[in-house]
C-alpha positions, 0 to 999 in steps of 0.5 A, a space after each residue: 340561730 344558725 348562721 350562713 358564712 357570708 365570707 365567701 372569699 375570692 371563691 368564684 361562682 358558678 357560671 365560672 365553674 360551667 366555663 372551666 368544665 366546659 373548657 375540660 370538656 373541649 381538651 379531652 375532646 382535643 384528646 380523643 381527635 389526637 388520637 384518631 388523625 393519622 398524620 399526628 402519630 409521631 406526635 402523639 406523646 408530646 400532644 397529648 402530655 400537653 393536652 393532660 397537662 392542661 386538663 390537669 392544672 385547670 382541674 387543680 386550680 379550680 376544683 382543688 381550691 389552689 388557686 384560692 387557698 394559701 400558697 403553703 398548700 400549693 407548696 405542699 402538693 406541688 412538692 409530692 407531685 414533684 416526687 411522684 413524677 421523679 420516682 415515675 422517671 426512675 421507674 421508666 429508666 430502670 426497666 429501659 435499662 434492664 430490658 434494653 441490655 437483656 
């Protein structure tokens, strides 16, 4: 006898996943129009981190499951991003400064 979990938890379903991949599909659309208007080519970083931004805390809640699973996990991820993200900053200084004097 095999049996199906029938504990699907507060797992969404489908028509939830179709919105959010559409939502995905929108932003990176949003992202390649940025990038081709003219008149926001000063602003072009600052959008277009928000735009990512966005893109990548829909795909992180939905598609990793953290929004669903237990905050220990959360926790867990956000803190090696936290790392990554000063260890990228780092990096960035570190070429400016060396570039920028030489």
């Amino acid at each position: 006898m095999s049996e199906s979990p029938e504990n699907t938890g507060d797992h969404p379903g489908t028509n939830v996943y179709l919105i959010v991949a559409a939502f995905l599909t929108v932003l990176t659309a949003m992202e390649v129009t940025v990038f081709y208007v003219r008149a926001l080519k000063p602003a072009l970083p600052p959008v277009l981190l928000l735009l990512s931004g966005a893109k990548f805390a829909l795909v992180v809640m939905f598609y990793m499951h953290l929004k669903f699973d237990s905050v220990a996990y959360s926790a867990i991820f956000l803190f090696q991003l936290f790392f990554a993200v000063v260890i990228i900053i780092s990096l960035v200084m570190l070429f400016a400064t060396f570039l920028g004097s030489a």
